[in-house]
N, C-alpha and C positions, 0 to 999 in steps of 0.2 A: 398318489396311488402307486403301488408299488408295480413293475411290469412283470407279467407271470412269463415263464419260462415254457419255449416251443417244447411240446412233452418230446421223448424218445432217449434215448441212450445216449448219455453226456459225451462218450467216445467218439463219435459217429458226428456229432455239433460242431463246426468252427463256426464261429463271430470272427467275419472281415470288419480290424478297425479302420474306417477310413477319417481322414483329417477333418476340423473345424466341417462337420456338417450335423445333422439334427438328425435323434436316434432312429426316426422312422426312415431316415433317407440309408441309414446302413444297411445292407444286405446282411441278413444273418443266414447261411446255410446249414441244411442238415445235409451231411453225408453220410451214407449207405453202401456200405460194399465198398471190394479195393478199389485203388488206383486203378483205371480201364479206358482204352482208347479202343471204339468209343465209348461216350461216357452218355448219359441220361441226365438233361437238364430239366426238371419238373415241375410245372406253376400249377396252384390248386384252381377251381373254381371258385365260381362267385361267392358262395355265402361260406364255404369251409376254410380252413386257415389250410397250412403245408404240416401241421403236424395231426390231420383226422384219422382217423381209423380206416378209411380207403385208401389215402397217401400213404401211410405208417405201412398197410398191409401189400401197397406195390411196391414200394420200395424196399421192404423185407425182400419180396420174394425175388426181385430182378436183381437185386445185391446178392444175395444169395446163391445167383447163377453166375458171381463175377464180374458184372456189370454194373459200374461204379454209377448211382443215382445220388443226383443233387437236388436238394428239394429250397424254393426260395417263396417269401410273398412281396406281392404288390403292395406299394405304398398304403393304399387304403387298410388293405389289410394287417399290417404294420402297426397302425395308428390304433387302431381296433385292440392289437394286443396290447398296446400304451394305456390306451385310458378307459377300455373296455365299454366303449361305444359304439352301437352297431352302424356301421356306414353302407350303402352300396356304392358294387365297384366304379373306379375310375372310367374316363371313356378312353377308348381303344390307343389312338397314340401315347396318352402318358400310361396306358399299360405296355405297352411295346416298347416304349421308352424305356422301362422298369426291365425288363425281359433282354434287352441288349446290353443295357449296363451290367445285369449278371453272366450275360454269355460272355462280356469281356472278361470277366473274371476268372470264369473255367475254362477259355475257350483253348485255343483256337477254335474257331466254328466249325471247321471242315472235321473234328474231331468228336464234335458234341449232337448228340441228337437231341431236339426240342422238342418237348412236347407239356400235353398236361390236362386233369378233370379238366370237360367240359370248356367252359370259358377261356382256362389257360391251353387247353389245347389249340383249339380256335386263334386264339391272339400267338401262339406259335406257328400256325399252316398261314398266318398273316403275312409274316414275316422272314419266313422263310429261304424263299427264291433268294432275297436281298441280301441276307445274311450270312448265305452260302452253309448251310446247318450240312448235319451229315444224314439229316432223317427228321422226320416229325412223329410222334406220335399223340392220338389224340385219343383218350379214353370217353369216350359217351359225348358224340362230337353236336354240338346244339345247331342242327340242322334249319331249327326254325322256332320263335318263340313257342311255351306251350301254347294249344290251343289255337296259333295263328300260322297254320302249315302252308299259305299266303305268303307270305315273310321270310323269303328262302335264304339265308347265308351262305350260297355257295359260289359265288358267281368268282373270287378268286380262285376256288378249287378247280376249276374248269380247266383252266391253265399253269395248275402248278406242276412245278418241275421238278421239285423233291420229294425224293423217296418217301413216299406219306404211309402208315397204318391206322387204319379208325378202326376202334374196338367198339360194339355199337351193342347196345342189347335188342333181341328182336322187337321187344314193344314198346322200346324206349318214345315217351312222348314227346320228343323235338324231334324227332328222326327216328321213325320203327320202318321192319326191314320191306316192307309191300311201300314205301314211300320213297325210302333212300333208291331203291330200284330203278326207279324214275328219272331220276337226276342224273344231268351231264356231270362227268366228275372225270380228272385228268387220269390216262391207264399211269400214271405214278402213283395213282393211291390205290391203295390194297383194305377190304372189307374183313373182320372177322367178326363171326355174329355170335353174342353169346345169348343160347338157346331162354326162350323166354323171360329175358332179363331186361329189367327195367332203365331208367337214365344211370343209375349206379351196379347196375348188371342183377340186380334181386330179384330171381323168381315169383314167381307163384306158389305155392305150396301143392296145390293140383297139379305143378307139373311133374314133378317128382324131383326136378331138380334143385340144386341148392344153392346158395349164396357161397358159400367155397367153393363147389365146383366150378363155378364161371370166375370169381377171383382167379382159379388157378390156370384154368382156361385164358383167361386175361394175360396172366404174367406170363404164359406159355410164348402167347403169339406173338409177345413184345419184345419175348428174350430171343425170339426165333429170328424174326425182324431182325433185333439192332446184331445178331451174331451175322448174316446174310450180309450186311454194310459192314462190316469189320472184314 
């Protein structure tokens, strides 16, 4: 089977060859916007690859303010565009494993901000502190399984020490905004709520709001963020 190709603008794609290893182990990145220190490291979540139409459209818009976005997948995901098998994700170390080996590649770290949807957000605020990043940011940050708001995921954020952003939509169902309120969370992490948006910031149609509006809302708070750490 043939490997399809991460969609986006051929320009903007480098493929790092690296030696005698197996193609799902090479990191392929998309880049976005110029050269920038700092720059935006970016892992999708769970079930989406790094070239979705909510990657595609942040990375548009925060390239676009000059702020060089790199977008990579985790192994699993990798294999997925190989033999087009749907897998789920790895567990958390060999995703952070995955996540360092490309911050050596863009990094220095102290210059790259880490972040990413969901899952890879999270597996980025994991990692963080250790790595010495320049920032986190975490779009629709999975607070808690659905359904199981029991099951808190925050007990590292308590104590972290980098400059963190969680883009959050208000009724997002791992973490909506009467929930997140509750929770200890380190004063390094900074909240931006997009107005009745769901785990991918989507409205309601009742609200009047729209799904570009919070996109843009999104990309506003991130570019604001990572210009702040620059």
């Amino acid at each position: 089977m043939s490997r399809p190709e991460p969609r986006g603008t051929p320009l903007l794609a480098l493929t790092l060859m690296l030696p005698a290893v197996k193609t799902s182990t090479v990191p392929t990145l998309l880049r976005t916007g110029p050269p920038s220190t700092p720059r935006l490291l970016l892992a999708h979540g769970a079930g989406t690859p790094m070239d979705s139409a909510f990657m595609g459209t942040m990375a548009e818009m925060v390239g676009g303010a000059g702020i060089q976005v790199i977008r990579f997948e985790f192994v699993y995901m990798a294999k997925r565009r190989e033999d087009g098998m749907r897998r789920g994700p790895d567990r958390a170390p060999k995703l952070i494993a995955r996540f360092k080996e490309v911050l050596r590649l863009v990094g220095p770290a102290d210059e790259v901000v880490i972040g990413g949807k969901s899952m890879g957000g999270r597996m980025a605020s994991m990692m963080a502190d250790e790595v010495g990043a320049a920032g986190v940011v975490c779009l629709g940050y999975p607070f808690h399984p659905p359904g199981k708001p029991e099951r808190l995921r925050t007990a590292h954020l308590e104590t972290l020490k980098t400059p963190t952003l969680i883009v959050q939509g208000t009724r997002d169902r791992l973490g909506a905004e009467e929930e997140v309120g509750s929770y200890s969370l380190s004063p390094s992490i900074e909240l931006a709520w997009m107005a009745d948006g769901d785990h991918s910031f989507k409205p309601r149609k009742k609200s009047g709001r729209t799904l570009e509006q919070n996109l843009e809302a999104c990309a506003a708070a991130v570019i604001a963020f990572i210009q702040r750490l620059g």
